[in-house]
Structures are given as C-alpha cells and as structure tokens.
C-alpha positions as a Markdown table, in Angstrom:
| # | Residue | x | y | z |
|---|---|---|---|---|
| 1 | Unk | 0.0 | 0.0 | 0.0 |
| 2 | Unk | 3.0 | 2.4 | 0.7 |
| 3 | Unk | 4.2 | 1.7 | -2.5 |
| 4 | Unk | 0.9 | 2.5 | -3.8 |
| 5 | Unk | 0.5 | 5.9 | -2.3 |
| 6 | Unk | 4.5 | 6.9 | -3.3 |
| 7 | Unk | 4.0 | 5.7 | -6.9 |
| 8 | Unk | 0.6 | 7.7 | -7.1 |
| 9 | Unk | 1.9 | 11.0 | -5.7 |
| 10 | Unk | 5.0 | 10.8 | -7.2 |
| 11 | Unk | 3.2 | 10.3 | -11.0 |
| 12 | Unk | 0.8 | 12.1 | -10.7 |
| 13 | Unk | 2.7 | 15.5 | -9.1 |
| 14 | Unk | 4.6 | 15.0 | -12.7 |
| 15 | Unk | 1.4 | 14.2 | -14.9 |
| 16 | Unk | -0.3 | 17.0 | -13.9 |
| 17 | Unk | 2.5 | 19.5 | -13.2 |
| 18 | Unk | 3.2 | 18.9 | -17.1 |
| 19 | Unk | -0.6 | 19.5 | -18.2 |
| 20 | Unk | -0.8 | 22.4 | -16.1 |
| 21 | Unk | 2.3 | 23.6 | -18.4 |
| 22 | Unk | 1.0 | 22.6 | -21.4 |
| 23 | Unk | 2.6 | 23.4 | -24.9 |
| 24 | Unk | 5.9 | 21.3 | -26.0 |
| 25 | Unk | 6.6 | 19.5 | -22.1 |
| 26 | Unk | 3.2 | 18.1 | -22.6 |
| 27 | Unk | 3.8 | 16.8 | -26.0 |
| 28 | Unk | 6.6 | 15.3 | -25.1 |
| 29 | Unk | 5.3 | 13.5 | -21.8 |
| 30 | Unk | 2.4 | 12.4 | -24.0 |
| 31 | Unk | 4.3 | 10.8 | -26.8 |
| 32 | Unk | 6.6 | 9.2 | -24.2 |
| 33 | Unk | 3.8 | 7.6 | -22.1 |
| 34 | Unk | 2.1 | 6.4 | -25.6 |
| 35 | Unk | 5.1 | 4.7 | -26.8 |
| 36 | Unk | 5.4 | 2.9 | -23.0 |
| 37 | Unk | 2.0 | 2.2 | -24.0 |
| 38 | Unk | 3.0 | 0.7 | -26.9 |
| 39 | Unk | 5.7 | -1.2 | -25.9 |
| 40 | Unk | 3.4 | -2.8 | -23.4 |
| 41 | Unk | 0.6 | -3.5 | -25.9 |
| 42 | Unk | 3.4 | -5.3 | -27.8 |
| 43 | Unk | 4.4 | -7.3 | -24.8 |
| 44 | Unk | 0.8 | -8.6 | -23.7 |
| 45 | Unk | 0.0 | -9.5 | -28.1 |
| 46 | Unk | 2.7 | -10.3 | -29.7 |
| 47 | Unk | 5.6 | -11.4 | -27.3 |
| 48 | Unk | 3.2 | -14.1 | -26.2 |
| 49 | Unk | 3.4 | -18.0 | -27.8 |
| 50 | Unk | 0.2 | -16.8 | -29.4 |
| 51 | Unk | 0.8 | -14.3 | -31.2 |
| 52 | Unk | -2.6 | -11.9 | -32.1 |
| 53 | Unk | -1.5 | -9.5 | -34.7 |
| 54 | Unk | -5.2 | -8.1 | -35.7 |
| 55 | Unk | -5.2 | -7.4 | -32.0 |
| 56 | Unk | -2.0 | -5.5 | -31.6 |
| 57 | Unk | -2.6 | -3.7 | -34.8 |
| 58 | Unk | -6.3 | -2.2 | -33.8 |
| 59 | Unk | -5.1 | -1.5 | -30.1 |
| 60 | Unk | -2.3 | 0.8 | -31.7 |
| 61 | Unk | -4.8 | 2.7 | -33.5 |
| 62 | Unk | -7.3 | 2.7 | -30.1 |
| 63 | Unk | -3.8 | 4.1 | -27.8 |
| 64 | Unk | -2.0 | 6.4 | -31.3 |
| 65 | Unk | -5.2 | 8.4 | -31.7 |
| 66 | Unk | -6.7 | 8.3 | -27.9 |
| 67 | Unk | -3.5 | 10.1 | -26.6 |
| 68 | Unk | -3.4 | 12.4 | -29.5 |
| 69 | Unk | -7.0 | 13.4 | -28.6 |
| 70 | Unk | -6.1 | 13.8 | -25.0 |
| 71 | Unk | -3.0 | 16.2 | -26.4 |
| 72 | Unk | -5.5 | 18.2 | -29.1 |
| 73 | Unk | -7.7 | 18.6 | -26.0 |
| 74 | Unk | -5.3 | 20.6 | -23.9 |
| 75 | Unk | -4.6 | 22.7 | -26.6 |
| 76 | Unk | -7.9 | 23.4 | -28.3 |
| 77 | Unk | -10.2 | 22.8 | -25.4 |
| 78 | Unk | -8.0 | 24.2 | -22.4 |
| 79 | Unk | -6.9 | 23.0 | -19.5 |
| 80 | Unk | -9.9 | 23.5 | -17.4 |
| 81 | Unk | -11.8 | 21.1 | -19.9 |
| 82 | Unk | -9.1 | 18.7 | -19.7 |
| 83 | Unk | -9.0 | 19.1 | -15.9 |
| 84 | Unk | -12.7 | 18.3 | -15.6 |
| 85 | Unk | -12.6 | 15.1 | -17.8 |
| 86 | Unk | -9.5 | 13.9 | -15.1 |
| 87 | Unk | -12.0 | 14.5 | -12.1 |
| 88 | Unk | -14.6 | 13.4 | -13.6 |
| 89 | Unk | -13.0 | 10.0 | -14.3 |
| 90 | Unk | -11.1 | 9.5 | -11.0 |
| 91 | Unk | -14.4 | 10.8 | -9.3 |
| 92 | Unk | -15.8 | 7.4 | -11.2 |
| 93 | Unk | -13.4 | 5.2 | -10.3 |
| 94 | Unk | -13.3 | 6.3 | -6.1 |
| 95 | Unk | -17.3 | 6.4 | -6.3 |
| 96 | Unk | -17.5 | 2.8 | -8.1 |
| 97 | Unk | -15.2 | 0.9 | -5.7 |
| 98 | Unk | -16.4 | 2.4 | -2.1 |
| 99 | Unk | -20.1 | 2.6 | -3.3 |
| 100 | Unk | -19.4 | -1.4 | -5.0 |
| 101 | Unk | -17.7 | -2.4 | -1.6 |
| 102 | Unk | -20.7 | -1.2 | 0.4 |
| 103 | Unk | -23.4 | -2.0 | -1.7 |
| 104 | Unk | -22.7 | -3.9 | -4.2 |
| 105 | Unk | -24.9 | -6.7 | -5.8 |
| 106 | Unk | -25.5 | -7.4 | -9.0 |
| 107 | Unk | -22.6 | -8.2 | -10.9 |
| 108 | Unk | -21.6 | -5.6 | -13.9 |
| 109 | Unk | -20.1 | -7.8 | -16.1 |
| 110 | Unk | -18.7 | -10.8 | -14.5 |
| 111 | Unk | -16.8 | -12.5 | -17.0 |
| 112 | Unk | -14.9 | -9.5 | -17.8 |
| 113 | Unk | -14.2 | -8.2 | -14.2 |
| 114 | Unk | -16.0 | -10.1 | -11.5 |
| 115 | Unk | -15.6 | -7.3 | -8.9 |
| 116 | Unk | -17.6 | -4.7 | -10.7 |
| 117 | Unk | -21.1 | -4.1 | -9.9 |
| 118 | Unk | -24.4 | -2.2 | -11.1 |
| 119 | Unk | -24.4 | -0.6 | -7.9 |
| 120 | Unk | -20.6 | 0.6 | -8.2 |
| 121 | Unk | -21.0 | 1.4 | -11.8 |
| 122 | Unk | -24.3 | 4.0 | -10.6 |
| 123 | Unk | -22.5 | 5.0 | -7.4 |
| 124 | Unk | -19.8 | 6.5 | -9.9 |
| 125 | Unk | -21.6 | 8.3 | -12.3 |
| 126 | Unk | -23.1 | 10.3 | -9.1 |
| 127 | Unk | -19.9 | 11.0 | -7.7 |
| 128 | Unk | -18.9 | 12.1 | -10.9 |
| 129 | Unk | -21.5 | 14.5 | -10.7 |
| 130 | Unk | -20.8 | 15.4 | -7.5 |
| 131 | Unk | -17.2 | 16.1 | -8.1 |
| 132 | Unk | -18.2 | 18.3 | -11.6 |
| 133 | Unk | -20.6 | 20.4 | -9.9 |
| 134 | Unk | -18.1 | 22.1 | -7.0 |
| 135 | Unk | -15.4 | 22.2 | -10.4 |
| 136 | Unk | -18.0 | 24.1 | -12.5 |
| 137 | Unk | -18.4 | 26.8 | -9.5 |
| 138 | Unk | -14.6 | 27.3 | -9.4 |
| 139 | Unk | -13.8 | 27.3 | -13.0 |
| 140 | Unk | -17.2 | 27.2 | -15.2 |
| 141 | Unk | -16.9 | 24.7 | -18.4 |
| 142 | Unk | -20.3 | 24.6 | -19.7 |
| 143 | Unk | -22.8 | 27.2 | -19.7 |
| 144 | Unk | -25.5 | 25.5 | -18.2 |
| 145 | Unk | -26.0 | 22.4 | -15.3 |
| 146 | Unk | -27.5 | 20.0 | -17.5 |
| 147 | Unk | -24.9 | 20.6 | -20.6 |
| 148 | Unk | -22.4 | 19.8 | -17.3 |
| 149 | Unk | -25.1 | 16.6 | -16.3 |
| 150 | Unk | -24.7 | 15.5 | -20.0 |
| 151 | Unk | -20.8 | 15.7 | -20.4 |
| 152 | Unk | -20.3 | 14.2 | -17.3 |
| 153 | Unk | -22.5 | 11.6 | -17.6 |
| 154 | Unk | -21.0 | 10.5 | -21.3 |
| 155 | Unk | -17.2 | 10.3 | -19.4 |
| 156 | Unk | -18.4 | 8.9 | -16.7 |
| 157 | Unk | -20.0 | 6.1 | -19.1 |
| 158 | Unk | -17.1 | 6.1 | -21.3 |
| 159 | Unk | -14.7 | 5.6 | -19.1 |
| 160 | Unk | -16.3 | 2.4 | -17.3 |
| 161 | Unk | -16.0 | 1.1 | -20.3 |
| 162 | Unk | -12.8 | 1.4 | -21.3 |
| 163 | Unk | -11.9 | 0.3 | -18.2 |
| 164 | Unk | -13.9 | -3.2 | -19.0 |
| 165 | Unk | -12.0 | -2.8 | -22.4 |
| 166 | Unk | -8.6 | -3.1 | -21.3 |
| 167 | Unk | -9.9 | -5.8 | -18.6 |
| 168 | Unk | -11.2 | -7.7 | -21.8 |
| 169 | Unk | -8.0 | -7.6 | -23.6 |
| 170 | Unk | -6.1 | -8.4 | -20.3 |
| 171 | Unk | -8.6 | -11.9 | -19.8 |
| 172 | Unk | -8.0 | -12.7 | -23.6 |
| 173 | Unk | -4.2 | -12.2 | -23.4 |
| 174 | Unk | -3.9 | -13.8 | -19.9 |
| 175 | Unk | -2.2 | -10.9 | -18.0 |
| 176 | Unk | -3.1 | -9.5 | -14.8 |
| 177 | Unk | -1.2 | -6.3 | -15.4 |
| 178 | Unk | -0.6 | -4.8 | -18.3 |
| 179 | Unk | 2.9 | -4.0 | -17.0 |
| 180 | Unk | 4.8 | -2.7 | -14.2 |
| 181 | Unk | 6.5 | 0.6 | -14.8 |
| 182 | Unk | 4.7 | 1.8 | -12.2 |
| 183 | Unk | 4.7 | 0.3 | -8.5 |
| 184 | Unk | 1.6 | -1.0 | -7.4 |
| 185 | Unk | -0.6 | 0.3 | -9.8 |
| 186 | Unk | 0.8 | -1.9 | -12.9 |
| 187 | Unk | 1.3 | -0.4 | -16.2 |
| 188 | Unk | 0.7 | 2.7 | -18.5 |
| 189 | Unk | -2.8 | 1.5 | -20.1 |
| 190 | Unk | -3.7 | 0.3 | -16.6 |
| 191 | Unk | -3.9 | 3.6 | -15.6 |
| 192 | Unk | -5.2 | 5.2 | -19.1 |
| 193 | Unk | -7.3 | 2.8 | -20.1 |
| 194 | Unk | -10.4 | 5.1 | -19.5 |
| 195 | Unk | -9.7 | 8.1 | -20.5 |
| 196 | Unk | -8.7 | 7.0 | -23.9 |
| 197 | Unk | -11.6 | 5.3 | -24.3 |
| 198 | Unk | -13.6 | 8.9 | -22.9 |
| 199 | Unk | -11.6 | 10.7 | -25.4 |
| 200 | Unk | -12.2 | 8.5 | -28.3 |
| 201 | Unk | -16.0 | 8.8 | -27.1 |
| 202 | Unk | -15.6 | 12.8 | -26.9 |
| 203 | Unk | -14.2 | 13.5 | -30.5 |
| 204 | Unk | -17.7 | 11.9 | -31.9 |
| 205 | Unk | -19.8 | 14.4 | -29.4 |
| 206 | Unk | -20.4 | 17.7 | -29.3 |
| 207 | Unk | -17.6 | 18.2 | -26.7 |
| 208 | Unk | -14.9 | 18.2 | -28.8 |
C-alpha cells in the first residue's frame, strides 16, 4: 500500500504539473507515455506463444489516436476542460469501488471483471457529478448544469468502459497487469485505459 501511495503521488505530481504547463513538455510527456504504451501493448500480443496481430494492430490505433485526442484537447479545449474530464474520471473510479464495496450486488459484467457491480457502476456516475458540480463553481466549463449533467455523464459512461476494455484484452491475453512501470498500480494502459476510451468517445460528441 505504501508503495501504492509513493508511486501515485509521485506520478501524478509529474502528470499534472506537465498538463498544467501545457505546450511542447506536454507533447513530449504524451508521446513518451504512448510509446510505453506501446511497448506494453506489444508485450501482452505479440511477445506471447500466441501471437494476435489483428489485436495489436487495432489497439495501436485505439492508444496512437486516444493520446493524440487527449493532447488536441489541452490545446484546443483548455486545461480547465481537460482538468474536468480527469475529475470526472477519477471521481468514477473512487465512487464505483467504495459505493461497489458497500453496496454492491449485481454483478456488472462478471466474465470481464467479477468485482464490478451495477451498484458501483451507478455509485460513480453520481460521484462524478458530485465532483463536476463544485469544479463548474470554481472554474465554469459549460454554460449550463444540464450541458455539465450531459458531459459528465457520457465520461463517466465512457470511461467504465474502457476500463472493461482493457480488462477484456487483459482476460483474452492472460495478464493481470498490463505492465509494471509503475509500482503497485501496474502499467501505463492500466492507468489510461479510461480516459482514452472517454476521449475516443468525446471527439464523436459535441464536446470536442
């Protein structure tokens, strides 16, 4: 757990410090964390005794253009935007595993990832809102509360399933991690697996 809590400050005090910046430091932290991504989508298709080529070759595409979205978002969307979309999905993930844990269930999608529940998955979204409501009174993003209920609702959707996504790929594959650059929280697409999927969700909206 302390490893847990290190790793998370430690990453995230550099994540955010570089989208705070913006401009060519967050270009350059992008591409580097796609190409771990990469590398690791490599490792989990194709370094494997079976070998799954189509596989590796569409989740390029999925991880290539869902960073590149997240990038084109700083800088035609602005940081507040971008900031939002973070809470939003880290709001999701806190709200589905306490509210999962203390009233959870029926079972979400149990052959994908037994833990998740209905109860979790609704839990979230209402955190989400929650959490997007006290960010539009410091920084307003959209111009009205239900624009806000809509946007929020669509990442908070999105991002559960990308999360069941990568967890999908994971099962095929047979890997618990999808690596272990970072301590106790396993690898890059562990930890981006939702919000590429939000973003690739986002550029077919309105939002973006």
């Amino acid at each position: 757990m302390k490893e847990r809590i290190v790793t998370g400050i430690i990453a995230g005090i550099l994540f955010l410090g570089a989208l705070i910046w913006g401009g060519t430091v967050f270009m350059v932290l992008s591409c580097f964390i796609c190409g771990i991504g990469l590398k690791e989508l490599y490792q989990m298709t194709l370094s494997k005794e079976k070998k799954n080529i189509i596989l590796f070759i569409l989740g390029s595409v999925y991880v290539v253009m869902g960073f590149y979205l997240f990038f084109q978002a700083r800088n035609e969307q602005g940081l507040a935007f971008v900031l939002l979309v973070l809470f939003s999905i880290w709001a999701t993930d806190s709200g589905a595993y306490f509210v999962g844990r203390k009233w959870g269930k029926h079972k979400l999608a149990p052959s994908i990832s037994p833990n998740k529940t209905i109860e979790g998955s609704i839990g979230g979204i209402v955190v989400a809102w929650i959490v997007a409501i006290f960010f539009q009174f410091i920084h307003p993003v959209e111009q009205n509360l239900l624009s806000l209920f809509i946007l929020v609702t669509v990442i908070s959707v999105a991002g559960q399933v990308g999360d069941l996504i990568e967890s999908a790929v994971k099962r095929h594959v047979d890997v618990k991690d999808s690596g272990n650059i970072l301590p106790g929280h396993g690898g890059i697409l562990d930890r981006f697996d939702s919000l590429l999927f939000v973003f690739l969700v986002l550029i077919c909206t309105p939002f973006l």
